[in-house]
N, C-alpha and C positions, 0 to 999 in steps of 0.2 A: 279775162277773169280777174274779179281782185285777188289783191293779196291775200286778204282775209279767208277768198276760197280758196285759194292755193295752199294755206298751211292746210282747213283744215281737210283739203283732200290729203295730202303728205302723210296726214299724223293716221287718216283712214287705211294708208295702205301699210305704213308702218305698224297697225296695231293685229291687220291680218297674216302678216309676216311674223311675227309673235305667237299669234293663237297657235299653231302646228306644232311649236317647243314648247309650251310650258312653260314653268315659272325658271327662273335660271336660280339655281343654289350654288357658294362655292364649293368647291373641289380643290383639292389638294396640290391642284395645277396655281389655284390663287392663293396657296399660303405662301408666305416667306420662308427661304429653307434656312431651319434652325438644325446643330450638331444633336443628333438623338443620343440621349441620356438612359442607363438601362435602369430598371424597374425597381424599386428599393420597398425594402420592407422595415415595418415598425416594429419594436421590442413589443413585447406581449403586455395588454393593459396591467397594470399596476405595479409593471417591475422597469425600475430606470436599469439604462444601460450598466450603473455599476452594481446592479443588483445582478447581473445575469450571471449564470455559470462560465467560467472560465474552461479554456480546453489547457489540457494535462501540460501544464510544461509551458505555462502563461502566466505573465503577470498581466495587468488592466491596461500598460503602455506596449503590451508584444514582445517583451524583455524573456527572454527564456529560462525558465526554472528546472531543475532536476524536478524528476516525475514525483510527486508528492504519496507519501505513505501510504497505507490506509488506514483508518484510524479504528482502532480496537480497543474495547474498555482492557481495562488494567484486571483482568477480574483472576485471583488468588485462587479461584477452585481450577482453572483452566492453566495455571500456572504447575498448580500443583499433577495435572493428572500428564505432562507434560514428560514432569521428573520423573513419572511412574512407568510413564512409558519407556525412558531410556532407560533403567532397570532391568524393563524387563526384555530389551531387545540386548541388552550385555549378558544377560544370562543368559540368550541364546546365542550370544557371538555373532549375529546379526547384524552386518552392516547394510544390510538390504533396508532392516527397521533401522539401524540407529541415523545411519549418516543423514535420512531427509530431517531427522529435528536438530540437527547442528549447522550455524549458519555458515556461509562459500567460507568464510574468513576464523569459524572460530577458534578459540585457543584454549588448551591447558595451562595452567600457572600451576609448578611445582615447586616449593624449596626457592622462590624466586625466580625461575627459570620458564619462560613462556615456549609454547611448541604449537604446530597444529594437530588441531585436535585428530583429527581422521589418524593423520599419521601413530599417534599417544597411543589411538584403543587399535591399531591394526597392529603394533607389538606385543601389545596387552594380552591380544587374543592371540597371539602367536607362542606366546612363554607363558601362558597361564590358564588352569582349567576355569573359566564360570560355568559351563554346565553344570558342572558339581554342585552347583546351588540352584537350577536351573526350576522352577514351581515353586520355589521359596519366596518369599517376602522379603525382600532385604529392608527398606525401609518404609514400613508403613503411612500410606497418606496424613493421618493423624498424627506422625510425628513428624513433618515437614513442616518448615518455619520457613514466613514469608514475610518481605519486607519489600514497600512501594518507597519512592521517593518522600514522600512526608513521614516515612517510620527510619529514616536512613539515620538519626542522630540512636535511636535504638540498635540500629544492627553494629553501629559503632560500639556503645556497650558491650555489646556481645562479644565484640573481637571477630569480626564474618565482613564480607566486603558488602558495600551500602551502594546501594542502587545512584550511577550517575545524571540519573535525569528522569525525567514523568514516563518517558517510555521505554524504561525498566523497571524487571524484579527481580529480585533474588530469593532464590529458593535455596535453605538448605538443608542437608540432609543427612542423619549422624544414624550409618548404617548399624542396624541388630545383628545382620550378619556380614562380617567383614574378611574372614576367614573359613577355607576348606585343609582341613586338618590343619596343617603346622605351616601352609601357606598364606600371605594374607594378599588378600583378593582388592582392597580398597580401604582409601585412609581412612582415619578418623570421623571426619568432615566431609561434605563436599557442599560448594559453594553455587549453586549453577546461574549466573547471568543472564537474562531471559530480556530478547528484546521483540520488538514487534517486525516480522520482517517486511521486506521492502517488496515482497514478491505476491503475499495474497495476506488477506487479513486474522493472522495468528502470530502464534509468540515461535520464537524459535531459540537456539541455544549459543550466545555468542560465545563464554567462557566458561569454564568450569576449571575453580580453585580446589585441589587437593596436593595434602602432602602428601605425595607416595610416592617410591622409589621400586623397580623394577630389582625383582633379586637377583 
């Protein structure tokens, strides 16, 4: 036999050897092994990465921040009904109502003399009747004066403490009734320091300036 029929009998038996597999595809037997990489996802269309919300207590480098505020407008009538509230939870001797609107920290300022507050009305209310005023009005919403950080050269006129920064107000408040009979129940003034708390989004009570003296 020539050569010539010798390949192409070779290439006849090799092609029937074939036909019973198939076409050969590779398989994963013939890739190179490459380290597997896990699955990544892309910032949402049209927000770059330094567009995205940070999580609580992040800066953009992973730098940790104290938990950030919540931010609440400054709004004067929310201020005010506030003051009205602790009014009316002192005339029930109430520390059930009064203490959640005073903040962990707050303070009285008397005669120059700072105290915590809780401790202030828990003698107050131990040597002094307010029920005796107790459905009264002591100081009408309408006569409460407020003052944001941009009115702070005003409340300085006045002679009243001025709001330290954007997220205070000062409320104050020149009680109509300040005496039951020949006792007096609360100073002249009262000053109340109002900040936004750190806890939910409302104002709470950091300070309150009065002169008053315990008889």
């Amino acid at each position: 036999m020539s050569r010539a029929a010798r390949l192409l009998a070779a290439a006849a038996l090799l092609s029937c050897s074939n036909a019973g597999r198939g076409p050969i595809f590779p398989t994963s037997e013939r890739f190179a092994e490459t380290p597997r990489r896990p699955p990544s996802f892309a910032a949402e269309p049209g927000l770059a990465p330094s567009d995205l919300p940070l999580a609580d207590g992040e800066e953009p480098n992973g730098t940790p921040l104290p938990i950030r505020r919540a931010r609440v407008p400054l709004d004067s009538e929310a201020a005010r009904k506030l003051v009205s509230r602790f009014f009316i939870a002192v005339l029930q001797e109430s520390t059930r109502e009064l203490f959640p609107l005073l903040a962990a920290q707050a303070s009285v300022v008397s005669e120059g003399n700072r105290q915590p507050a809780q401790a202030v009305w828990r003698a107050r209310f131990a040597q002094l009747d307010y029920t005796s005023l107790s459905g009264r009005v002591v100081a009408p919403p309408q006569t409460l004066r407020t003052y944001t950080f941009e009115s702070a050269a005003r409340a300085k006129l006045d002679g009243v403490p001025a709001p330290a920064s954007r997220n205070e107000v000062v409320v104050v408040a020149r009680p109509g009734l300040s005496w039951a009979g020949k006792t007096r129940l609360f100073g002249e003034s009262l000053a109340f320091r109002l900040r936004v708390s750190s806890a939910e989004p409302r104002f709470e009570i950091a300070e309150i300036s009065e002169d008053f003296r315990l008889p």
